[in-house]
N, C-alpha and C positions, 0 to 999 in steps of 0.2 A: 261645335261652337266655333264661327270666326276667331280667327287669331293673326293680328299683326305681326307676333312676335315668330312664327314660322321661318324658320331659317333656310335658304335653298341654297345648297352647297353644289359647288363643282367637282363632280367626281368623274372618273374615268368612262369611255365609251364602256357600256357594257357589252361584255362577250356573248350572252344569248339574245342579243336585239340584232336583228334581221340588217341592219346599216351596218353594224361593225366591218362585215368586210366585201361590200357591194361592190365599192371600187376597188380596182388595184392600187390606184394609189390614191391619196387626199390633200388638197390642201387647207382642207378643216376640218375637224376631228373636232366638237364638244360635247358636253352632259351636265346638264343639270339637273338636281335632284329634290325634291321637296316631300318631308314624310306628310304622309295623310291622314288624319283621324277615323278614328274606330267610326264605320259606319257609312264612308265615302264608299261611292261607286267605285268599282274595283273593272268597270270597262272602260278601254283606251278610248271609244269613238266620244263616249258622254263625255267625258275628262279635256278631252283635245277640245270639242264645241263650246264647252262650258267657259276654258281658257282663252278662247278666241273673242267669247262673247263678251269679253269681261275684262279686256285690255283696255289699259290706263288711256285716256282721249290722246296723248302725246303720241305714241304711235300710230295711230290714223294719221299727224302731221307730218313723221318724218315718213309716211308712205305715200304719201301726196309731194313732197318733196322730192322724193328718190322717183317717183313718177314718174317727174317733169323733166327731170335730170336722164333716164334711160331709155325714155322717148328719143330722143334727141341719136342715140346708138341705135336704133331698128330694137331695141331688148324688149320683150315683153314687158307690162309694165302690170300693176296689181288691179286696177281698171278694166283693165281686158281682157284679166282672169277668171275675176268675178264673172264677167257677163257668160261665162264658158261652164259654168256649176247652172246654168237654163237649160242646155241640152240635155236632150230626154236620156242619152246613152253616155250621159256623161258622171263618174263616178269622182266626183270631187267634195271637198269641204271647203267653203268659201273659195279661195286661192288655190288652195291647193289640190292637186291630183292624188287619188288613194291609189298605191303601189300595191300596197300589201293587208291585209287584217287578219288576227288571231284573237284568242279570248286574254292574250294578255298584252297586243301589242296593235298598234295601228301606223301602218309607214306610208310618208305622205312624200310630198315634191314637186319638180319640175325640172326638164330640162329646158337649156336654153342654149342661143349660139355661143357665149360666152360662158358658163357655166353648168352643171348639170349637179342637182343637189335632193338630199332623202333627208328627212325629219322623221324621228322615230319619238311614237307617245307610248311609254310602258311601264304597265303596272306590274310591281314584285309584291306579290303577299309578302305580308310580315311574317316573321315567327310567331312573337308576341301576339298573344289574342285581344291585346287592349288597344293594338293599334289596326288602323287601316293599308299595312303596306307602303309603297314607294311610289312617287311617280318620277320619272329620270324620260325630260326629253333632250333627243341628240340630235345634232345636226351633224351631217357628211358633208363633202364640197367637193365637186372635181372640178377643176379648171383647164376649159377646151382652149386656152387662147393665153394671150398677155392682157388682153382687155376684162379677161373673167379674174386675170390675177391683179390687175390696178382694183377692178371693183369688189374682189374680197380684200384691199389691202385697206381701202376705205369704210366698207360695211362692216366688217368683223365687229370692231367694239360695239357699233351700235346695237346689233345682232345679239351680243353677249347680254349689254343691259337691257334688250328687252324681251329674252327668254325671262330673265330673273325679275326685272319686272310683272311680268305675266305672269309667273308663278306666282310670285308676293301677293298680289290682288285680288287670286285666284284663292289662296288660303284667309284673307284678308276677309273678304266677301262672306267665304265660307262652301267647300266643295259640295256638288251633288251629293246627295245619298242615296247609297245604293236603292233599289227596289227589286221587290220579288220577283222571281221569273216564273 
């Protein structure tokens, strides 16, 4: 059942997610975390597409925004990512490039000339058999420059509220359910 009242807490990078220690160093480190109900799909890729699908219309604007604005630097831009998920040999989800996949974890990203950055989507079974487990996504960040650190000093919060956003809307809605294999 949809639930507004789903709370998505900021917890620690977790230590068996594939990002924790990608880079040598970071300069962003998050985790968010939202339990799942008895019954959600317990795969990273459904979880992650379902999340993307399902984000609140405000963030399509501040990425139409942030577009226009890292045009302007040669940065890639979310535009031109998109159009790169059409090649045939191309292993992405919407935006982003698939780094990695397991049965409880899917690591996504992009580098870029200012930044080089991993998003980790991963499901923890619960103990409890009444619930559906955890979903905790992370973001890493290494910054190649001073211009990848001016632009994580500016996007950071936006970034924060719209993991937690996406999360919210995503329980909100009501997540996938699993299905047989």
């Amino acid at each position: 059942m949809p639930s507004e009242l789903t709370p998505v807490t900021t917890v620690a990078l977790p230590t068996q997610s594939a990002v924790a220690t990608i880079y040598e160093s970071t300069n962003l480190a998050d985790a968010f975390a939202v339990q799942l109900p008895l019954g959600t799909s317990s795969d990273p890729d459904v979880l992650w597409r379902f999340l993307i699908a399902h984000q609140p219309s405000w963030i399509g604007w501040l990425t139409n925004i942030r577009d226009a604005i890292v045009a302007c630097f040669g940065l890639k831009t979310a535009k031109h990512l998109a159009t790169l998920s059409g090649e045939a040999d191309a292993d992405r989800i919407g935006i982003f490039k698939v780094y990695g996949r397991s049965d409880t974890e899917i690591v996504l990203g992009e580098d870029d000339k200012h930044l080089d950055f991993r998003l980790s989507v991963l499901h923890t079974p619960d103990l409890s058999p009444a619930r559906g487990g955890q979903l905790t996504v992370s973001t890493v960040v290494h910054c190649n420059n001073l211009l990848g650190r001016a632009y994580l000093l500016v996007i950071a919060p936006f970034h924060r509220q719209v993991v937690k956003a996406s999360l919210r809307r995503a329980a909100h809605i009501g997540w996938p359910k699993a299905t047989a294999r």
